[in-house]
C-alpha positions in Angstrom: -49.2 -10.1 34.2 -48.4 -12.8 31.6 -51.3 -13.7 29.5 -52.2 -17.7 28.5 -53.2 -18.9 25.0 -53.7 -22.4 23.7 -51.9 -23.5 20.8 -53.4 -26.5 18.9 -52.1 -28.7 16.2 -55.5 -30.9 15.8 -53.7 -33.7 16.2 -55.0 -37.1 15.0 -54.5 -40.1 17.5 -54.0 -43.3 16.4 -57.3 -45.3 15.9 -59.0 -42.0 14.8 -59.2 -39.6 12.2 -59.3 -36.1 11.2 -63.0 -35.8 11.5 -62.8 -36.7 15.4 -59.5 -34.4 15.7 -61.9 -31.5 14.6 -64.5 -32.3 16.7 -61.7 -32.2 19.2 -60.3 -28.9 18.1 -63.9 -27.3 18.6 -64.1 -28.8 22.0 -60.8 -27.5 23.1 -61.2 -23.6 21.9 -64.7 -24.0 23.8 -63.0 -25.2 27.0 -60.1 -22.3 26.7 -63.0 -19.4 26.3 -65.2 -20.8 29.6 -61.4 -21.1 31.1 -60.4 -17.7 29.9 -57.6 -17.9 28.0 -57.0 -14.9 25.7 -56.4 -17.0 22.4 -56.6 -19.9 20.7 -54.2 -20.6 17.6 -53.8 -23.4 15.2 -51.0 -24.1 13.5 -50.3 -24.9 9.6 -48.3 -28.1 8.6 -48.7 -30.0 5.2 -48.2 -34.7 4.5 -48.2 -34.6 8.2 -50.0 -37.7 9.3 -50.4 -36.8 12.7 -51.6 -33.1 12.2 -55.3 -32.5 10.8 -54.6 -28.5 10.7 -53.3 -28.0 7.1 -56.6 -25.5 5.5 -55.8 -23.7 8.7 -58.4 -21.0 7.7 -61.0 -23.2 7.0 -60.6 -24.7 10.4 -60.4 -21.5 11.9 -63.9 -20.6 10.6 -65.3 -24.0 12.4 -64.1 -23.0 15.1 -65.3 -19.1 15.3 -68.6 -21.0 14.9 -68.3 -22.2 17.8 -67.1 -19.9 20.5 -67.7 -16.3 20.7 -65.4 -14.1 22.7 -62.3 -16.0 22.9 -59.2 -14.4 19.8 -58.9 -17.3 16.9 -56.1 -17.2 14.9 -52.6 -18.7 13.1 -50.3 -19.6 15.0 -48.9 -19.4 12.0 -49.9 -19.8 8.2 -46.5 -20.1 6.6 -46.6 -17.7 4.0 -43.9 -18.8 1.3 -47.1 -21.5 0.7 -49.1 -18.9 -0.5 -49.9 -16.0 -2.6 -49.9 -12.9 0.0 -53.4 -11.7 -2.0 -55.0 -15.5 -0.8 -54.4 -15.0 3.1 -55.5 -11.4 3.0 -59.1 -12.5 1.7 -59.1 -15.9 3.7 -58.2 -13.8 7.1 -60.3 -10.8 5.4 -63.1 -13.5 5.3 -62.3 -14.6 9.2 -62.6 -11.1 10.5 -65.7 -10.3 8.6 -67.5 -13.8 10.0 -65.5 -12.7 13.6 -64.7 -9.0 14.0 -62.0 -8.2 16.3 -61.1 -11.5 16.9 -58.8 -12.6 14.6 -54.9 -12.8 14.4 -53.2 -13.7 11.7 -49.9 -14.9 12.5 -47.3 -15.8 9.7 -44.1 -17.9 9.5 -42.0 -18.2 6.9 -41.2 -22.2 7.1 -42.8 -24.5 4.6 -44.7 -26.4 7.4 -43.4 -29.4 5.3 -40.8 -31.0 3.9 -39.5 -29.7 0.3 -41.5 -32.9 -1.6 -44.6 -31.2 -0.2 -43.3 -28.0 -0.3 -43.2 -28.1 -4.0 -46.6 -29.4 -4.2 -48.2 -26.9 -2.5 -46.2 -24.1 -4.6 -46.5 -25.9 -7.6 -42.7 -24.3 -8.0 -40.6 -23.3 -5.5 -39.6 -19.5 -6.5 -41.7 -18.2 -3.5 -39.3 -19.0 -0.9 -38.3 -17.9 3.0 -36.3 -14.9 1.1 -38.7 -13.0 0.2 -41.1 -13.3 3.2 -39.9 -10.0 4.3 -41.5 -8.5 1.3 -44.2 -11.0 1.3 -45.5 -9.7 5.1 -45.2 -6.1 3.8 -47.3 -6.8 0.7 -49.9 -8.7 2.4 -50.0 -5.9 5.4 -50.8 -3.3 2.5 -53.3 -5.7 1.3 -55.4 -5.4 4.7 -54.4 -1.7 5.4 -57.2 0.8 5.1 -55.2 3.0 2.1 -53.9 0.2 0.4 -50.9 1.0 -2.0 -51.6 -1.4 -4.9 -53.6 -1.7 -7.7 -55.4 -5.2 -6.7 -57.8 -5.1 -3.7 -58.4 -7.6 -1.2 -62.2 -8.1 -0.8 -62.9 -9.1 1.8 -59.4 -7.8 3.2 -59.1 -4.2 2.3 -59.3 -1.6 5.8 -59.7 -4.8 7.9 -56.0 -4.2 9.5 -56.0 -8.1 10.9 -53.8 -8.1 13.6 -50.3 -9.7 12.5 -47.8 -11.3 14.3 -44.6 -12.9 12.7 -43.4 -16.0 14.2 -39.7 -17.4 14.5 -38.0 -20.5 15.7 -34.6 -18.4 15.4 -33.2 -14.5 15.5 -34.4 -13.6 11.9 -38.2 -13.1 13.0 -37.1 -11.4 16.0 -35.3 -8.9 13.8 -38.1 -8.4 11.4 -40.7 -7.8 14.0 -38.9 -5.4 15.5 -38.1 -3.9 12.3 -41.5 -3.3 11.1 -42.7 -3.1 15.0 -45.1 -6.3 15.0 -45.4 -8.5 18.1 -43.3 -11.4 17.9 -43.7 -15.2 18.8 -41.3 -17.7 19.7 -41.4 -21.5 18.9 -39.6 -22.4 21.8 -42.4 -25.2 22.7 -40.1 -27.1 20.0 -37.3 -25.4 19.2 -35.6 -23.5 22.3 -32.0 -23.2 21.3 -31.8 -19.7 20.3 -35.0 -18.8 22.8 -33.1 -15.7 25.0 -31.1 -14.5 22.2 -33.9 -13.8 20.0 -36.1 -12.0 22.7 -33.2 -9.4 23.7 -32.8 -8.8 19.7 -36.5 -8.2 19.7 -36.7 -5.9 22.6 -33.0 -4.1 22.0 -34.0 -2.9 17.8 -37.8 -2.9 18.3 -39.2 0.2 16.5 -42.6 1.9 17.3 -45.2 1.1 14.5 -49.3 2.0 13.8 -49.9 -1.5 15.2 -47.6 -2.0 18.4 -46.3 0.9 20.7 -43.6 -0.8 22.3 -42.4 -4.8 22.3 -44.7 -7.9 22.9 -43.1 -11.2 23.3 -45.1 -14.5 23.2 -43.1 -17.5 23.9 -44.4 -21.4 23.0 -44.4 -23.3 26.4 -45.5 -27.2 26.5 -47.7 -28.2 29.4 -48.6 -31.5 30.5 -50.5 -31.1 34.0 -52.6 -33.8 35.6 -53.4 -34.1 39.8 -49.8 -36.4 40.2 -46.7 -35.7 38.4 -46.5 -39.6 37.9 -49.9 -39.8 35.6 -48.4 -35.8 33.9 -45.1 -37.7 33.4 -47.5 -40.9 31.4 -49.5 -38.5 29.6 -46.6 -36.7 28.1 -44.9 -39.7 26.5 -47.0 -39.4 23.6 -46.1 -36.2 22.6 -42.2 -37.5 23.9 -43.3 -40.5 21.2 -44.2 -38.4 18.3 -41.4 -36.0 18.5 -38.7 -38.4 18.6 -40.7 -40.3 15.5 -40.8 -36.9 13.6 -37.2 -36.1 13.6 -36.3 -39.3 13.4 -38.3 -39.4 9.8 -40.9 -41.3 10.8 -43.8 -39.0 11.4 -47.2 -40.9 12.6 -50.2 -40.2 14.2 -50.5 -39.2 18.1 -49.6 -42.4 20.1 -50.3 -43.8 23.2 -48.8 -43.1 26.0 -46.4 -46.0 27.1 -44.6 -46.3 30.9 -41.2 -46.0 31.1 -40.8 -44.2 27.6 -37.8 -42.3 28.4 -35.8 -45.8 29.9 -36.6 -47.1 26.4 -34.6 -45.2 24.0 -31.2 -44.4 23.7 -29.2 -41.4 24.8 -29.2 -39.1 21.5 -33.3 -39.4 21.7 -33.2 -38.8 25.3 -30.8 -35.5 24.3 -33.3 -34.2 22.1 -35.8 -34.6 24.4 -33.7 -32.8 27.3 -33.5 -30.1 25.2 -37.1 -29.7 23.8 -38.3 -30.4 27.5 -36.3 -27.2 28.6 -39.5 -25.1 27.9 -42.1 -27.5 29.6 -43.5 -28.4 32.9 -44.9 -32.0 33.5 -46.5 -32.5 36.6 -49.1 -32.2 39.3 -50.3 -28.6 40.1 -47.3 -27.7 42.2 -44.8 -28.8 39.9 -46.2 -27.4 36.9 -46.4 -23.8 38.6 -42.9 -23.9 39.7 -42.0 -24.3 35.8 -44.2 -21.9 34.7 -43.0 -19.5 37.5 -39.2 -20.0 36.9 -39.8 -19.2 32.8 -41.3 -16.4 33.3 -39.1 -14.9 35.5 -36.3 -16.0 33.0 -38.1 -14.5 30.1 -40.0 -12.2 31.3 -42.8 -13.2 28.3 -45.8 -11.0 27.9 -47.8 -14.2 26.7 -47.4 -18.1 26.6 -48.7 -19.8 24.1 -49.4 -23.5 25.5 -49.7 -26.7 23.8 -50.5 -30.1 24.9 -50.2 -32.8 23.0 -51.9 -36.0 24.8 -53.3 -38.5 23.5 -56.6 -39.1 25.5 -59.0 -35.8 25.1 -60.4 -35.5 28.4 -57.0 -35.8 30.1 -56.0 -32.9 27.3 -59.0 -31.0 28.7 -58.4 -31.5 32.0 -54.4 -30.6 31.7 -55.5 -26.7 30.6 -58.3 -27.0 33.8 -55.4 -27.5 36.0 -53.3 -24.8 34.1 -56.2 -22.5 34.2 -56.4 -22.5 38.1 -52.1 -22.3 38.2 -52.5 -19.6 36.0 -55.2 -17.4 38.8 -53.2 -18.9 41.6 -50.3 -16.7 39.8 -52.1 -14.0 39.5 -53.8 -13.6 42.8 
């Protein structure tokens, strides 16, 4: 039985602000728990002016607040940002406020682009090549017989749950290495999807934390009662991805008709390729999706995101997935 999560980039619409996009956050991890999805994850980026998420742990905390049962967690921080000592208090922090139900999943992008990068680090001599050694440092950190000299308190004997996170085969091969479960970003970046999962599953070694593999793979839902309004509501999402790698980055925009007859063919490829792990559409539609990936990928988890513009209709697209999601079930 594949499980559902909800993965949220707070994003900030245009007309609004950060404020509001936290306010919407909240609202959203509420809605998941009475919907029952297992998690809810928020996502680190940095000088993104559509993305209100950047203290992700501070957010987090607003948001454990605020619900009770449903998991909270990063999905991910991107550690070469940070000093592996910092996240182990931060998430040492989160599980003390929250036991058992935190994750702390980590990436080892910038979340940026190198301009921002640099100011985060100040320097760039923590970078993606020692995240290996990074995750292992900041594991001890949280383990209860902790191999270094500095202690992480709060941290220290908490054992946060980690995850490592990939948008290529390198996290697959480091989470089976160190036997972690692993999670794929093929909600935006689906080229090297399959190959990475049979890496994971083929050299995946036992560990304290995971028996045997767990695969979670980013899916991109837009659901609404008609495919025609699903197919409306997804053009903002469409909008801002085509903006972002075209180097203009914005806030969330309105949905427009006809998006897709607008642009040209090499923004329409992108999107046909992005669009291979989604399902836009009414009820029917969007379970046939969701049916046919699964079967592909055989994915313990999906982690969902959908990024529409109007709240309620974001609300109402993981009501719909909710009942899909029983319906598969049953």
């Amino acid at each position: 039985m594949t499980d559902f999560s909800i993965l949220d980039l707070s994003p900030i619409v245009e007309g609004s602000d950060a404020a509001q996009s936290f306010r919407n956050s909240l609202s959203l991890a509420q809605h998941g728990e009475k919907l029952g999805y297992r998690r809810y994850w928020l996502a680190e980026h940095h000088g993104m002016p559509g993305i209100a998420s950047a203290a992700t742990a501070v957010l987090l905390s607003h948001v454990g607040a605020g619900t009770s049962t449903i998991r909270i967690g990063a999905g991910g921080v991107m550690l070469p940002n940070h000093s592996p000592l910092v996240i182990a208090e931060q998430f040492g922090t989160l599980e003390s406020l929250y036991p058992g139900r935190i994750d702390l999943g980590l990436g080892r992008a910038p979340g940026s682009d190198q301009r921002t990068a640099r100011a985060l680090r100040r320097n760039l001599e923590s970078d993606a090549d020692q995240f290996p050694q990074d995750v292992i440092e900041l594991m001890d950190f949280m383990s209860k017989n902790p191999k270094q000299a500095v202690r992480a308190v709060p941290g220290a004997g908490l054992e946060v749950p980690v995850w490592i996170l990939g948008s290529s085969t390198f996290g697959a091969q480091l989470a089976a290495h160190l036997g972690l479960p692993y999670a794929f970003a093929s909600h935006f970046a689906p080229q090297q999807m399959m190959q990475a999962i049979q890496i994971y599953r083929e050299t995946f070694k036992p560990s304290a934390q995971l028996a045997k593999p767990y695969v979670m793979l980013g899916f991109n839902v837009f659901a609404a009662d008609t495919d025609a309004e699903a197919e409306f509501r997804a053009t903002s999402w469409q909008q801002a991805f085509v903006n972002l790698r075209s180097g203009r980055p914005g806030r969330l925009p309105p949905p427009v008709e006809g998006y897709r007859q607008k642009v040209g063919p090499a923004e329409n490829a992108l999107l046909d390729s992005v669009l291979s792990c989604s399902a836009v559409g009414s009820p029917d539609t969007v379970r046939a999706g969701l049916e046919a990936f699964i079967e592909r990928t055989g994915a313990d988890e999906l982690m969902i995101t959908s990024q529409v513009f109007d709240h309620a209709s974001r609300l109402r697209s993981y009501e719909l997935l909710a009942r899909i999601r029983d319906s598969l079930r049953a």
